[in-house]
Structures are given as structure tokens and as C-alpha cells.
C-alpha positions as CSV (number, residue, x, y, z in Angstrom):
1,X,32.0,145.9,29.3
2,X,32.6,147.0,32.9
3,X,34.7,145.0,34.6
4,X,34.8,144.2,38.6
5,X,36.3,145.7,41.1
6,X,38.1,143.8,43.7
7,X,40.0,145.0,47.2
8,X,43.4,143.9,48.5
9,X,46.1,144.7,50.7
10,X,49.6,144.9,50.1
11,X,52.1,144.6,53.1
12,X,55.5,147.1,53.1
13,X,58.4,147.2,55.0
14,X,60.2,150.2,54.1
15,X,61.3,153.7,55.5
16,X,58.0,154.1,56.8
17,X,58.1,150.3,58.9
18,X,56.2,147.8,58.2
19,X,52.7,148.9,56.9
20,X,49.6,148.0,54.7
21,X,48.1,150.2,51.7
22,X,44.6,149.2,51.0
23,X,43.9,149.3,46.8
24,X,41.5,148.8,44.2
25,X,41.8,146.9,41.4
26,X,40.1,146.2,38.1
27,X,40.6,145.3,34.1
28,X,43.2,143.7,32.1
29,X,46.1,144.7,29.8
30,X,48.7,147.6,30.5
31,X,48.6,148.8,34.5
32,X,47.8,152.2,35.0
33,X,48.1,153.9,38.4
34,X,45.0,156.3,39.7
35,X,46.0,159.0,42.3
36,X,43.1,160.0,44.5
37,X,42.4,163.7,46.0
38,X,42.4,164.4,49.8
39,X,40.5,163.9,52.4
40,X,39.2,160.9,49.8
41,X,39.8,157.2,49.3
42,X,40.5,154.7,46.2
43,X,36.2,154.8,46.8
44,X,35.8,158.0,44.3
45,X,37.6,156.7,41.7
46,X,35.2,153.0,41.5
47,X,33.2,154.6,38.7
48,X,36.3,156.1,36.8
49,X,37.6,152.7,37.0
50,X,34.6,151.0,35.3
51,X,34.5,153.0,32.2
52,X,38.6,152.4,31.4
53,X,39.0,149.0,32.6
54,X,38.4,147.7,29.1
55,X,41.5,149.8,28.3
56,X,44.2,149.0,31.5
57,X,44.2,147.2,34.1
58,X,43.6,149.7,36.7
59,X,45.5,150.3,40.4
60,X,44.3,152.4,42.9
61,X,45.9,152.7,46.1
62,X,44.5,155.0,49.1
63,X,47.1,156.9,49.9
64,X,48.8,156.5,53.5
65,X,46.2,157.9,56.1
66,X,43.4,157.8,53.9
67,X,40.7,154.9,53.6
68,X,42.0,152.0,54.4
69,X,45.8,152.4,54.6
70,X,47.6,152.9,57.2
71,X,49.5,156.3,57.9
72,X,53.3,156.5,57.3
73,X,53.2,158.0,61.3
74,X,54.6,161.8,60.9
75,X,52.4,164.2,61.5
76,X,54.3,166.5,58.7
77,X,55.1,165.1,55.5
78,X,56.0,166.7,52.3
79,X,55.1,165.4,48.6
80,X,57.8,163.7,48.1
81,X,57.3,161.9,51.1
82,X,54.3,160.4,49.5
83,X,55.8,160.0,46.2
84,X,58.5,157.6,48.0
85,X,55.8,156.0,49.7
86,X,54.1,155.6,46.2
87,X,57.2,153.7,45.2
88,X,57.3,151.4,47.9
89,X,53.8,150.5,46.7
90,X,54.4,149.8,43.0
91,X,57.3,148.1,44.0
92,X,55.6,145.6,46.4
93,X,52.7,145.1,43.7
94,X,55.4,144.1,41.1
95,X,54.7,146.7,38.3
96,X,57.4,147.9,36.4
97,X,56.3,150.8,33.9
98,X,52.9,152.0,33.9
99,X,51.0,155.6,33.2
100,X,49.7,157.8,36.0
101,X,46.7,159.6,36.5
102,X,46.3,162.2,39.5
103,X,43.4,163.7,40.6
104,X,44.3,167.3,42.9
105,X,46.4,165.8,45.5
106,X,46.7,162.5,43.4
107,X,47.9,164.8,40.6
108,X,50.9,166.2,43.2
109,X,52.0,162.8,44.3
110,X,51.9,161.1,40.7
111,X,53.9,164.4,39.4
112,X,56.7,164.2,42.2
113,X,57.3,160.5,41.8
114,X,57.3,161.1,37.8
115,X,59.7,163.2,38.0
116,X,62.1,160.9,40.6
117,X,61.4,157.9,38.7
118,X,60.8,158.9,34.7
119,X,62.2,155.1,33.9
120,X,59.0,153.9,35.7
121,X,56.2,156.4,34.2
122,X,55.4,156.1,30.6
123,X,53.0,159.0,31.2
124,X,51.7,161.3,33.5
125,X,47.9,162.5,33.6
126,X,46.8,165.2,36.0
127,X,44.0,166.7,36.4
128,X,44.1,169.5,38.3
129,X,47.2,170.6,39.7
130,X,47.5,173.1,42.6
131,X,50.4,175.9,42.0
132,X,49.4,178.0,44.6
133,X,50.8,181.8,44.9
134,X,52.7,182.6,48.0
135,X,50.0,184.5,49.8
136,X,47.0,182.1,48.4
137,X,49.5,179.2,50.5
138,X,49.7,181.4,53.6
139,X,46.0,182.0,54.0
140,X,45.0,178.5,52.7
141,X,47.6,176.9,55.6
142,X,46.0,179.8,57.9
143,X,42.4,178.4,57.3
144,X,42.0,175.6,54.9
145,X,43.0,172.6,57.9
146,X,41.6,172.6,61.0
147,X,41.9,169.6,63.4
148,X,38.7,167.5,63.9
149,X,38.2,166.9,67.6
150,X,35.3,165.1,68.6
151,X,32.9,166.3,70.8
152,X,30.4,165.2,73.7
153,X,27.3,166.7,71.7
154,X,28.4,165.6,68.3
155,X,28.6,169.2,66.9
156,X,31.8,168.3,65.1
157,X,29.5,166.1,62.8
158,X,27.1,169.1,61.9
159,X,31.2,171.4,61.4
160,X,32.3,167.9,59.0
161,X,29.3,167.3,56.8
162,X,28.9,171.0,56.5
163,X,32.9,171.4,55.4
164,X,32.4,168.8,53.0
165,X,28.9,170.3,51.4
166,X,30.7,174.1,51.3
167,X,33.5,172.3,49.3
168,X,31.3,171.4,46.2
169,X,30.1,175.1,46.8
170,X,32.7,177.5,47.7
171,X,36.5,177.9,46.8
172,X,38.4,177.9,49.5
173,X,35.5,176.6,51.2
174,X,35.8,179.3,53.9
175,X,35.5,181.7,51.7
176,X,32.2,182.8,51.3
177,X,32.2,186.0,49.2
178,X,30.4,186.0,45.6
179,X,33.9,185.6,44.2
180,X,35.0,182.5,45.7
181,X,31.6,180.5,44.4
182,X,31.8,177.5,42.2
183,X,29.5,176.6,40.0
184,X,28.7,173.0,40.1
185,X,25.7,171.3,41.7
186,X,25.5,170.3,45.0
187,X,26.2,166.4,44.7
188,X,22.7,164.4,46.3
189,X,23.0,163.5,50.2
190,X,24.3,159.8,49.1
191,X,27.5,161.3,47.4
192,X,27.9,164.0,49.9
193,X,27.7,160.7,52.7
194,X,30.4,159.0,50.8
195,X,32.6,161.7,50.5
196,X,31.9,162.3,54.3
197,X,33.0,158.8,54.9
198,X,36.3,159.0,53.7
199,X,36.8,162.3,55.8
200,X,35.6,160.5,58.7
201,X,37.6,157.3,58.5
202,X,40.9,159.9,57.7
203,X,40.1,161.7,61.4
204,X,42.4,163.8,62.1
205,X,45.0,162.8,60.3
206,X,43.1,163.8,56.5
207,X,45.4,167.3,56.7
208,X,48.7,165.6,56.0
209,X,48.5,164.9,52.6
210,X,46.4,167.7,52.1
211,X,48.8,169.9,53.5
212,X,51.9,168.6,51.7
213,X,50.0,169.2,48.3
214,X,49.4,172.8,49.4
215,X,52.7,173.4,50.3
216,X,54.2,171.9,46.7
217,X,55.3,173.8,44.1
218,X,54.8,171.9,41.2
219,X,56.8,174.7,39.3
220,X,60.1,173.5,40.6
221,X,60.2,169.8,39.2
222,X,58.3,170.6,35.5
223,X,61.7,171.9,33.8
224,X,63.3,168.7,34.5
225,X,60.2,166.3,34.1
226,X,61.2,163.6,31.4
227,X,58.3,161.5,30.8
228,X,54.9,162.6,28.9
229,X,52.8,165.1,30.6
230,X,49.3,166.4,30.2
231,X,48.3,169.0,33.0
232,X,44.3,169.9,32.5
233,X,41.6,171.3,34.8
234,X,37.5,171.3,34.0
235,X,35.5,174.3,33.5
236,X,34.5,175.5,37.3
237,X,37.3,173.8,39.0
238,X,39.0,176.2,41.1
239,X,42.3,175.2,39.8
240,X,42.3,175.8,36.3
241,X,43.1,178.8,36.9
242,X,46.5,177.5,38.1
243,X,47.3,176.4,34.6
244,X,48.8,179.7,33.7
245,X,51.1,179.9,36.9
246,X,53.4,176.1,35.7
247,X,56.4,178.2,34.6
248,X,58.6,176.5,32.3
249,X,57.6,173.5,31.2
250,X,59.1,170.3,29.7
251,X,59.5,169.4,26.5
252,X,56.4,168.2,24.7
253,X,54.0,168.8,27.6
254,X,50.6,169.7,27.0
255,X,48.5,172.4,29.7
256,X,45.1,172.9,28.3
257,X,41.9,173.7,30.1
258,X,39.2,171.4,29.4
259,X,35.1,172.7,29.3
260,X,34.0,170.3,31.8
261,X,34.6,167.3,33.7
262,X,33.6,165.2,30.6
263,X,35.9,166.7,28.5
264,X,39.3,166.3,30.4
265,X,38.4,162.7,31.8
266,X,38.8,162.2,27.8
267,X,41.9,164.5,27.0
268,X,43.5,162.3,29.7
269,X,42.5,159.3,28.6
270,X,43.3,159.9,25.2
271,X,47.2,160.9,26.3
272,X,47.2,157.6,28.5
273,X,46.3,155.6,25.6
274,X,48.8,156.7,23.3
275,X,51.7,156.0,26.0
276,X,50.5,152.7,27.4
277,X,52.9,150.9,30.0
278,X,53.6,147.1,30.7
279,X,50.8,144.6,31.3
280,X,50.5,144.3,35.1
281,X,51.4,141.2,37.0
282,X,48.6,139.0,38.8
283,X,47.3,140.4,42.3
284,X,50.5,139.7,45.2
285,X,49.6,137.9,48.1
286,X,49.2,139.9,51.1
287,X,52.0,138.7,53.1
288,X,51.4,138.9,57.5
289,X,52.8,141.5,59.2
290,X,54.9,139.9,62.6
291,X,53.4,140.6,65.6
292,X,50.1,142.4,64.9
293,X,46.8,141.8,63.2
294,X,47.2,142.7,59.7
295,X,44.5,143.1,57.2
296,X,43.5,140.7,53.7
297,X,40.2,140.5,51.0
298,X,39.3,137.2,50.8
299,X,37.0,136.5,47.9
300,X,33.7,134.3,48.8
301,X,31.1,133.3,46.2
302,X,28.7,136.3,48.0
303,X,31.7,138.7,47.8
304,X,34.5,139.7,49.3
305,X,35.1,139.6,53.2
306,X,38.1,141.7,54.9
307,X,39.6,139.6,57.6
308,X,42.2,140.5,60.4
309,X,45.2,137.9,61.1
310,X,47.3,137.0,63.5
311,X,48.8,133.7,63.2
312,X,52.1,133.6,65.5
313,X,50.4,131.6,68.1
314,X,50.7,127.7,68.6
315,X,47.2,127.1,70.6
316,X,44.1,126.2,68.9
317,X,42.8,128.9,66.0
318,X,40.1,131.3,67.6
319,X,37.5,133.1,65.1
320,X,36.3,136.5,66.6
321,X,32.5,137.3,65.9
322,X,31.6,140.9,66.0
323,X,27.9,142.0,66.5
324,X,25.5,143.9,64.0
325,X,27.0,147.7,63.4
326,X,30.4,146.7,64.3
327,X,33.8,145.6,62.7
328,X,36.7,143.7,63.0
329,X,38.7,146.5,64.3
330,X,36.1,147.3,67.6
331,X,37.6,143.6,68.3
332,X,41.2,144.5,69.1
333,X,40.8,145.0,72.8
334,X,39.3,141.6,73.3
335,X,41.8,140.1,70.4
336,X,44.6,141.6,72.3
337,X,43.6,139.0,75.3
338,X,45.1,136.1,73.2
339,X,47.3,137.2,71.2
340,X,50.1,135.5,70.6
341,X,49.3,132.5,71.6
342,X,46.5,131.1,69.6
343,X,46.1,131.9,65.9
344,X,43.5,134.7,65.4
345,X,41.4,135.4,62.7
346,X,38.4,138.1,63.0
347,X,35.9,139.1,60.4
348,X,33.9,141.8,59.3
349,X,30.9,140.0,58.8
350,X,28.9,140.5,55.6
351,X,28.1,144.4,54.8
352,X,29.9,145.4,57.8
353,X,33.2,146.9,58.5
354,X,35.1,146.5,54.8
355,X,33.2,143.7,53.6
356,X,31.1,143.4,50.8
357,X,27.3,144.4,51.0
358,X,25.2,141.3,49.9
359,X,22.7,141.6,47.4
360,X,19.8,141.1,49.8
361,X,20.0,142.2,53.9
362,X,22.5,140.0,55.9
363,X,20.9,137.3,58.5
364,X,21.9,135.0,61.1
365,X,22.1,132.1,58.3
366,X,23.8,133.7,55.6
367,X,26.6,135.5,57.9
368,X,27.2,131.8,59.7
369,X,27.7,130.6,55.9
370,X,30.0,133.2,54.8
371,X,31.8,132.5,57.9
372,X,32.3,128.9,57.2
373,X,33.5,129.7,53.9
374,X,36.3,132.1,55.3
375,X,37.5,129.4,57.7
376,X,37.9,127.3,54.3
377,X,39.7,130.3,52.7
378,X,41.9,130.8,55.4
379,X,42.8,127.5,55.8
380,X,41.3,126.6,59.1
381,X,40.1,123.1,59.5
382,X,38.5,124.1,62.9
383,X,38.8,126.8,65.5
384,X,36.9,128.0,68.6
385,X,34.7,130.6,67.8
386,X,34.0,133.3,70.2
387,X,30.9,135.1,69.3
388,X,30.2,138.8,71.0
389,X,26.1,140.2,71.0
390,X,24.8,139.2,67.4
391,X,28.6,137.8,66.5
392,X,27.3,134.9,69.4
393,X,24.4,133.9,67.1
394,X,26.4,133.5,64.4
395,X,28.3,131.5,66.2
396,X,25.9,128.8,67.5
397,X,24.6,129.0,63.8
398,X,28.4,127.7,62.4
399,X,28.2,125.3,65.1
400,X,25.2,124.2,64.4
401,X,25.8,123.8,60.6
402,X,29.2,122.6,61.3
403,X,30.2,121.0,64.8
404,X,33.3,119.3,63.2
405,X,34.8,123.1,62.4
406,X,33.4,125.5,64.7
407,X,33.6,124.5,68.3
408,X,33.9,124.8,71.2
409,X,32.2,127.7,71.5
410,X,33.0,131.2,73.4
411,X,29.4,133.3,73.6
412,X,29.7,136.6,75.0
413,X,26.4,139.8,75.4
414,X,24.5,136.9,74.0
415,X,21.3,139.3,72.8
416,X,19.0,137.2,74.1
417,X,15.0,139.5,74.7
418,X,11.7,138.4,75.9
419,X,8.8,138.4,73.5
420,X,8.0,142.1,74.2
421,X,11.5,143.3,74.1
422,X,12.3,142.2,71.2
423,X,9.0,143.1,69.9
424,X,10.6,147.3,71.6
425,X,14.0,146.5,69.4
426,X,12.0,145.7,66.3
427,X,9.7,148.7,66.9
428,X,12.4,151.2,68.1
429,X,15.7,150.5,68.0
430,X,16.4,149.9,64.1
431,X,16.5,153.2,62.8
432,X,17.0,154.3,59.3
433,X,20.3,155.7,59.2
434,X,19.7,156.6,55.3
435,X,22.1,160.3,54.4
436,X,19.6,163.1,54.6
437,X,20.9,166.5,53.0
438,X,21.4,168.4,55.8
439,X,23.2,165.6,57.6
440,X,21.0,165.0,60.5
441,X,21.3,161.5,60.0
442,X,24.9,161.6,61.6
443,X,23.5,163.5,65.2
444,X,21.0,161.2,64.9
445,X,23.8,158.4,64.7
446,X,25.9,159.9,67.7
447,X,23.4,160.2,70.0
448,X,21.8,156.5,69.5
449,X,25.1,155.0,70.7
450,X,26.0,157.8,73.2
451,X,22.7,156.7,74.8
452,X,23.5,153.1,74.5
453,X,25.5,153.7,77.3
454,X,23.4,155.6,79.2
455,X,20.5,153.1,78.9
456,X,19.1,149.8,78.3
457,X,17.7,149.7,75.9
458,X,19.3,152.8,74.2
459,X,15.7,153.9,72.9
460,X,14.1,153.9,76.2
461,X,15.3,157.0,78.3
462,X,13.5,156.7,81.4
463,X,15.2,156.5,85.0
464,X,13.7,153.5,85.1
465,X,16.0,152.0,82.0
466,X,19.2,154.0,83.2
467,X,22.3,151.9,83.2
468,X,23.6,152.5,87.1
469,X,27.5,151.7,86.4
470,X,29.8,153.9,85.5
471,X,29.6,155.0,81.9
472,X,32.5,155.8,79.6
473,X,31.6,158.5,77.2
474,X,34.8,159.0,75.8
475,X,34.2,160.7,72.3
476,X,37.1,159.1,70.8
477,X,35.5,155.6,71.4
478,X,32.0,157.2,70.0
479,X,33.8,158.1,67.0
480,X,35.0,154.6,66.2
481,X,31.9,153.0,67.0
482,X,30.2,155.6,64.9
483,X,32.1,154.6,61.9
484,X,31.3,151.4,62.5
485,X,28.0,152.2,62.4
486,X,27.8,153.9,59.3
487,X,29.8,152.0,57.2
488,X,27.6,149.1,58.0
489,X,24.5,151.0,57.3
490,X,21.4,149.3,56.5
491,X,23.2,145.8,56.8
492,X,23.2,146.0,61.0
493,X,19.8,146.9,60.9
494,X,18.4,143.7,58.9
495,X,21.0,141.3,60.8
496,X,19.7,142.8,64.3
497,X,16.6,142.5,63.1
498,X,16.7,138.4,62.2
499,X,18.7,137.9,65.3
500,X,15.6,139.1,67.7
501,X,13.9,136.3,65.9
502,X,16.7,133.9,66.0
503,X,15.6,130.6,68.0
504,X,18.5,131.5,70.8
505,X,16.8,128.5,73.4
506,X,16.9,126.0,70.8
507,X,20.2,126.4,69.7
508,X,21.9,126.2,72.9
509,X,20.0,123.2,73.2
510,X,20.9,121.6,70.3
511,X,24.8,122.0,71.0
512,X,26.9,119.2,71.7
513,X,30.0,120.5,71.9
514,X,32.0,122.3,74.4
515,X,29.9,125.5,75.5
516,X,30.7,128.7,77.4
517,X,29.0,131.6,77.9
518,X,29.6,135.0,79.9
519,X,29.3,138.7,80.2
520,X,31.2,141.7,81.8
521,X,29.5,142.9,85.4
522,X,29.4,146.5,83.7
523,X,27.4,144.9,80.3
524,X,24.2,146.3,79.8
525,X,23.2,142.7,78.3
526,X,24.3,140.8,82.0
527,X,20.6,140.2,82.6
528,X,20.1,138.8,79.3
529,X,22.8,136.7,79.1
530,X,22.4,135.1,82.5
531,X,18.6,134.4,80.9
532,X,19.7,132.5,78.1
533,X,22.0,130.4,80.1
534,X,19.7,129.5,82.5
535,X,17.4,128.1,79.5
536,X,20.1,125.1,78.8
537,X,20.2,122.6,82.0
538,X,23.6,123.1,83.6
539,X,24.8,126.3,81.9
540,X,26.0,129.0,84.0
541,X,26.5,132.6,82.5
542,X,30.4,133.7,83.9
543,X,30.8,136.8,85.4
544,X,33.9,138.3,83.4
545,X,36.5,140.8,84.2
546,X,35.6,144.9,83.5
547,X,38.8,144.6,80.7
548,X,38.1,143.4,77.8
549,X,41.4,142.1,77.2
550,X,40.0,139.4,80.5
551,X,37.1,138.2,78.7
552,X,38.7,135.7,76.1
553,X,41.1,134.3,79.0
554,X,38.6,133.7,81.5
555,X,36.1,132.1,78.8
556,X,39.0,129.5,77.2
557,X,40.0,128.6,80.1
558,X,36.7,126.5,80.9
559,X,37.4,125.0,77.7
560,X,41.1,123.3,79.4
């Protein structure tokens, strides 16, 4: 029986600083360690993890830089950088001895730390190993990494996908003579999206690992490996045909090719099983990290919800709403505002950000509930909640399911439309961002929220619906916010679409307790936040500050 998969964090404080490494983890009975390849996440490894989590209970970390963990800060690093970083890992989770299984990069981290720690490692999996030949290394450095640099037009979307699609069919993937094809299929557009995801979320950073496995040479640790080794490759994987090229190997190792992908997922299995390791300890608390927001999974009965902390400050606790296709992290300028000196908490609301997609489309309702039940999880009695575009719905919805915990209340871009332009929204501005195969979906993406700051609404591109303040079309910022947008892909589209029909007039008016409301003079939704605060007698909308980091100030302060 499969068994689920849940999400956590652990906190480090080791060579690298203090940092957090995002894993996966699943079954019961002896832990076992899964390695990931590059530019990939834990993510590709979810299915491999349901079929053997009747046999282990299963750990699988992103590596630093990759998904959600964060980057050990070099831009260089070598294997056994990542293998020490490894260690810190297993150390902070508790294990003790446990197998490894390393999949092309994952193979080269779990090989290196094997052979500093053999104590640790009751056996050692790979599958696929990279034991490149001196001038494969010097063209594949030459060629194989180039730096992703966003770009006003988006092109470096159609250069990504692309790079990602020529990998399933060419090896190196800039190699397109007849020699260098592979022969598998062409995964369907969802996988190739997923896959994409990871690469996008690793930015420019997904060459470090990548490069330290390329620059390894596994041939130099194997004589002195002391734990139980199995090196395979599948049938059509490009480096199978590194199995000849080991050298000397240790005692009782096992190289053998395997006929497909089927095949060695079982031979390593089957060598895992016979050397199993210690059972694992029960998931570690994530501990805070000082002075920052720092990540955690908190588990809700709908699923689990990532929330950021920051809990060093003495005020009253303030809960950060973010609005539909965004995420906890597009919060951290307006976070930054306060903190330090009220406890923050800000989460990525249902099927957004790192949070679980609910069974059925998000809403106004159920995102209000969830976020009642992560105030209970977190330990928050009450707190003001500040509530930015659809985040502010959700707001007055907690308040008005719950004055005694969520108020007073902070509403910023409060998306508040007339009949017919919410009736525009519904029509136009909830696009179906679904992968297509040739990746169009992701220009398609770029340019909706490029043009969001162009115009009001974003869909409507006349003069007459041009935004006349300066706009910032920073392509770094794009990038986040497309990530954002993605990764909460349909979810943002069914919450928008219940907040145009949320009852915005009646809820203001139904609110008892302390109320503020505001928006930026450069906010494309001034106009429609001065119109909902002029439907409640003796609300005023506030004119905030351009920075971000003003808005949170200027609003609490009304509340003093």
C-alpha cells in the first residue's frame, strides 16, 4: 500500500551558516536516503517513493540550491562540498545508518559521502554514475551550463523549456548529430512542466551541483570505498556507457547494465534490501532560524500549508495574506516593514506557493478556514491580519468567522470591481495556464503579468486602460512573480474567480472590529480600493508610501 508523502524542513547551522534543506518523507521501518539529479528537486522522486515505502522509510532531501532548499552560497562547489552538506543533513534529521540511492548527480553526492562516512552507509545504490573522459569534461563544461538570464521578451522561457525537452532527446543536449540521440519518448507536456519547474525555481544557480558532478571523478574514491556498492545504468541512458570507464573497483561491488529503467529500479532495490540500515527516528521539529523568516509544513486536515516565521518580536502577532497567484515569499518586502518587532507569520494559502493543492479549487471560505486552522497550529491565539488583493478577502472572511482571533484588520489592493468589471475579469483575465508541448503556455504567462503593469486591467491594452506611473519591468521581479504564478496554477484562477463574487460591501459592513484599509499611490487597484472604503460609513482608503516596506507601518499605526 502506498504510503503518504509529507514535506518538512530541517534547520542547519554548520560550515555553510545557518540554512534550511526542504525534504520528502514517506513509509516506515529502516531509513533510506534518495539522491536526486540536477537541475531537479525531491519532486521526481514522489512516485519512486510510493512504490518502496512499504519497504523503508524514505528521505529525500533537495539538494542545496535546488527546490526548496536553500543554496550553501558559493558559486563553485565541488562534490564533496555537497557530500559534507549531505552530512549536516542526516545529522540534523537524527539518522544514524541508513542505505543510499543516487540518481546522476544524486548518485555522485551519495558516492562521495559513502566513501567519507562508510560507518554511516550500509549500502550504496547508484544509478547512473557520470565518469566522464577528459575531453567529454572540457566540451561538456564548454557547453553543457549556460547562465539563465531573464529577458524583457521572455525568450529565455522558449531557450529553458526547449533545454529541458532536448534533454529527454539528445545527449549532450547540444549535440544534435545522429550519434548523440537517445531513444526514449518525449515525456507528455505535464512531465516536461514539472521538470521545467524545478529548473526554474533553481535560476541560475541549477549549474552548481551540476557542474561539481561533471567535474568528479568517481574513479578516484572506488578503490577505497568500504561499504556495499551497486553502480547500474538503463538501457538508453547516456551513461551506461560509463560503466566500463570505474577503474578499480572495491571489493564485492557490483557494475552491471540494466535493460531498462524497470529493470535497474529493481536491481537496486533488490541490493538495498539485502543491506537494510536502522529504523529512522520520528520527523525533527523545524527549529527558527534568528533573525530571518524561516520556512515549516504544517499539516491541516485539507493538507499541508508552508508557512514563513519570524517570531523575535514582542508586539502583537501579524498574519500576512498573499493574493491569488502569489506566495509567501512575494511578501518579504512588505514583511520586512515589521520585522522584528511583532511576531510574523505568512502563508502560502491553499494550492499556492508550497502548499498543498485541495481536492477541489480553492475559495474565499475554504482559504479563510485553513487559515484559522494554521493560527491554531502555530499557536496563535489572535493576531492582526493584514490581507493584500485576494489575501484582503480572506481576511474579512477569518474575521468574520472568527473576530475573537483575527483582528484588527490591515486590508490592502482590496480587489474590489463593479458588476461589469468583474463580469471583464471572469471573462478575460483567468486564463488557462494548462503546459502545452511546445511551451507556449510560459510566454503566455510572462507576458500576462508584464502587462499587468502596463495596464489595468492587464487584459485590456488600450491607451485608454494604460497605467500612467512609472512602471518597473524589472525581469528579475517578472521571474519571481512568474514562479509564483505557475506553481499556483489552476488554484489562483478558481480563488480569483470566487473572490469577484465575494460579497466585499457586506463584509466591511459586518465588521466590528478595528478596520484599516489603504493602497500605494502607484497601485493599479487605488481606484478600487478607495471604492470599497467609501461603501462602509466612516472608512477612508490611506494613501500609503511607494515602498512596500511603508505599507504595514503606516496601516498599524491607526490601530495605536
Amino acid at each position: 500500500m502506498n504510503q503518504p508523502i509529507s514535506r518538512h524542513y530541517a534547520t542547519i547551522d554548520g560550515r555553510w551558516g545557518p540554512r534550511q534543506v526542504h525534504y520528502r518523507r514517506s513509509g516506515q521501518g529502516p531509513a533510506l536516503v534518495l539522491l536526486h539529479q540536477s537541475p531537479q528537486s525531491s519532486r521526481e522522486l514522489a512516485g519512486l517513493m510510493q512504490r518502496w515505502s512499504a519497504h523503508f522509510t524514505l528521505i529525500a532531501p533537495d539538494t542545496p540550491g535546488y527546490g526548496q532548499s536553500d543554496p550553501l552560497g558559493p558559486a563553485s562547489l565541488g562534490i564533496a562540498d555537497f557530500a559534507e552538506a549531505l552530512g549536516e543533513f542526516v545529522d540534523a534529521i537524527g539518522l544514524r545508518r541508513f542505505g543510499i540511492y543516487g540518481f546522476h548527480t544524486g548518485a555522485s553526492i551519495g558516492l562521495w559521502y559513502a566513501a567519507r562516512q562508510p560507518a554511516r552507509v550500509t549500502a550504496m545504490a547508484a544509478n547512473g554514475l557520470a565518469q566522464l573522459t577528459d575531453a567529454e569534461r572540457r566540451d561538456i563544461l564548454a557547453n553543457y551550463l549556460p547562465p539563465v538570464v531573464p529577458a524583457w521578451d521572455g525568450s529565455h522561457l522558449a531557450w529553458m523549456w526547449g533545454r529541458m525537452r532536448e534533454q529527454t532527446l539528445f545527449f549532450p543536449w547540444y549535440d544534435h548529430r545522429p550519434a548523440a540521440r537517445m531513444t526514449f519518448d518525449v515525456p507528455p507536456a505535464t512531465v516536461l512542466h514539472d521538470s521545467f519547474m524545478d529548473f526554474l525555481r533553481a535560476g541560475d544557480h541549477y549549474a552548481v551541483a551540476y557542474r561539481a558532478a561533471f567535474e568528479s571523478r568517481p574513479d578516484t574514491v572506488l578503490p577505497g570505498l568500504r561499504v556495499p556498492l551497486l553502480v547500474t545504468a538503463a538501457a538508453g541512458d547516456p551513461l551506461q556507457a560509463h560503466l566500463g570507464r570505474l577503474g578499480e573497483l572495491p571489493p564485492g561491488a557490483e557494475v552491471a547494465p540494466s535493460a531498462g529503467r524497470e529493470p535497474a529500479i529493481e536491481r537496486c532495490l533488490g541490493h538495498l534490501l539485502a543491506r537494510r540500515g536502522d529504523p529512522a527516528p520520528a520527523p525533527v521539529a523545524t527549529r527558527a532560524l534568528p533573525g530571518r523568516l524561516w520556512n515549516r509544513m504544517l499539516q491541516l486536515p485539507s493538507g499541508q500549508v508552508r508557512v514563513r516565521e519570524r517570531l523575535d518580536g514582542q508586539g502583537e502577532p501579524v498574519m500576512i495574506l498573499h493574493g491569488a497567484g502569489q506566495s509567501a515569499d512575494a511578501m518579504n518586502r512588505l514583511a520586512q516593514g515589521i520585522a522584528g518587532t511583532s511576531p510574523l507569520i505568512v502563508a502560502d494559502l491553499p494550492g499556492h506557493g508550497e502548499s498543498d493543492r485541495p481536492a477541489t479549487g480553492p475559495g474565499i471560505a475554504s482559504s479563510a478556514v485553513a487559515c484559522l486552522e494554521v493560527l491554531g497550529e502555530a499557536g496563535l491565539t489572535s493576531c492582526t491580519l493584514a490581507g493584500v488583493g485576494t489575501g484582503a478577502c480572506v481576511a474579512l472572511e477569518m474575521g468574520r468567522r472568527s473576530r475573537a482571533r483575527a483582528h484588527p484588520l490591515a486590508l490592502l489592493d482590496l480587489p474590489f470591481l463593479p458588476d461589469s468589471g468583474a463580469a471583464a475579469f471572469r471573462e478575460h483575465g483567468l486564463p488557462d495556464l494548462a503546459p502545452r508541448w511546445h511551451g507556449g503556455h510560459l510566454l503566455e504567462a510572462w507576458h500576462m503579468l508584464r502587462d499587468a503593469r502596463l495596464f489595468f486591467p492587464w487584459f485590456d491594452r488600450r491607451q485608454a486602460s494604460a497605467l500612467r506611473l512609472e512602471s518597473v519591468l524589472d525581469e528579475t521581479g517578472l521571474q519571481a512573480e512568474l514562479l509564483d504564478l505557475l506553481r499556483a496554477s489552476p488554484s489562483w484562477q478558481s480563488l480569483l474567480a470566487d473572490t469577484l463574487d465575494y460579497p466585499v460591501t457586506a463584509a466591511l459592513a459586518t465588521q466590528r472590529g478595528a478596520l484599516a484599509i489603504g493602497a500605494a499611490s502607484n497601485s493599479a487597484w487605488l481606484g478600487a480600493t478607495r471604492d470599497a472604503a467609501a461603501s462602509r460609513s466612516g472608512l477612508a482608503a490611506q494613501l500609503l508610501p511607494g515602498a512596500q516596506e511603508q505599507w504595514l507601518p503606516a496601516l498599524l499605526a491607526l490601530f495605536t
